[in-house]
C-alpha positions in Angstrom: 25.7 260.5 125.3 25.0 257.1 124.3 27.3 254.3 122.2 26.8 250.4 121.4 29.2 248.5 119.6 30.1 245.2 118.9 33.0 243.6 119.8 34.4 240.2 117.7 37.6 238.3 119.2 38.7 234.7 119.3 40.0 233.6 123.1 39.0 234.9 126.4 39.4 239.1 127.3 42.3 240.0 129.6 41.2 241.3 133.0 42.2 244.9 132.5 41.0 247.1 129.5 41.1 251.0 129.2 38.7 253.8 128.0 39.9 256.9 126.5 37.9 260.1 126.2 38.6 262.7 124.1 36.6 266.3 124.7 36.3 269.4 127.2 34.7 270.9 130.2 32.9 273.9 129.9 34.0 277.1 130.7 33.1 277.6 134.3 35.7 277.0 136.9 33.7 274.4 138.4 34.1 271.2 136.8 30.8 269.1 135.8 30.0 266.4 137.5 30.0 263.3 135.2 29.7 259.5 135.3 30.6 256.8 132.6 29.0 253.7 132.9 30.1 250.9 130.9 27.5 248.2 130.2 25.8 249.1 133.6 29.1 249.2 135.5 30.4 252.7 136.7 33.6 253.5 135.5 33.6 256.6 137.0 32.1 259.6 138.8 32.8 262.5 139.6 34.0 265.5 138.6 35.0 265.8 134.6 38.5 265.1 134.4 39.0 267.0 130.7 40.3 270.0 130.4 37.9 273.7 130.8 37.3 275.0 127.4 38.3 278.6 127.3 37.7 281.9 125.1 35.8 282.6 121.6 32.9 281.2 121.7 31.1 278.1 119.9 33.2 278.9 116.7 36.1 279.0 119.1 38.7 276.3 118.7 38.4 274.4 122.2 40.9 273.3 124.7 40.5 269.5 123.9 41.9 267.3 125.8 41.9 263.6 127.1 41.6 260.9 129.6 42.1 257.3 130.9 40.5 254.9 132.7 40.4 251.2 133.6 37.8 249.3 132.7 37.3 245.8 134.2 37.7 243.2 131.0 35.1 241.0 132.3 32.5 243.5 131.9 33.1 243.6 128.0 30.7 241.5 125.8 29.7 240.9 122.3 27.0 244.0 122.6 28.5 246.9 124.6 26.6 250.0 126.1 28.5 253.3 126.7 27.1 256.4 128.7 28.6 259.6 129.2 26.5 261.5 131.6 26.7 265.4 132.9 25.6 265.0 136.5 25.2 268.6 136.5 21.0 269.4 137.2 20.9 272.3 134.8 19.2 272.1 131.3 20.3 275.7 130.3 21.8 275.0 126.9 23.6 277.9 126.8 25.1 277.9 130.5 29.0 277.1 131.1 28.5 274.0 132.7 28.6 271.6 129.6 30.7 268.5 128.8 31.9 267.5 125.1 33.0 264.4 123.9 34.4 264.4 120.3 35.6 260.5 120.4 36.0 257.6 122.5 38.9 255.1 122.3 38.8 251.6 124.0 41.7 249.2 123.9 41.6 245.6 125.2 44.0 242.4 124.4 42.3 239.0 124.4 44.2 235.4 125.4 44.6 233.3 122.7 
């Protein structure tokens, strides 16, 4: 998963920033193994730390859930780059080892 956005502010960004991620595991006890890279910088690896989805199926209403993580404010530009990637080597669509991301919140302050 793949976003870019633009970001306008006046001033310089404060070192510290934070990522949100909103979304599920699949349903296998084994968490996916993920990474979220942040315009080329890892913010993370390792295993998905979202909640396993549970029962019912695709039309099933999902165990979402959310997480944090620091993101170092110098990294933030103009023109951002966010990846989400399952680390998992499986390309069975209809396997339990999945990762779902319904939104993504970040939050930063800048110095006057």
């Amino acid at each position: 998963m793949t976003a870019r956005f633009e970001l306008t502010h006046e001033g310089q960004m404060r070192p510290r920033a934070s990522l949100e991620i909103v979304g599920l595991d699949g349903d296998h006890p084994n968490k996916s193994l993920i990474s979220i890279v942040l315009n080329g910088v890892t913010i993370y690896e390792g295993p998905n730390p979202l909640p396993n989805d549970f029962c019912c199926g695709p039309s099933g209403p999902g165990n979402w859930g959310s997480a944090v993580f620091d993101v170092p404010g110098e990294i933030l530009g103009p023109n951002n780059r966010l990846v989400i990637s399952n680390l998992d080597p499986n390309d069975c669509t209809q396997c339990p080892h999945y990762v779902m991301v319904d939104y993504a919140v970040l939050e930063y302050r800048v110095r006057p």
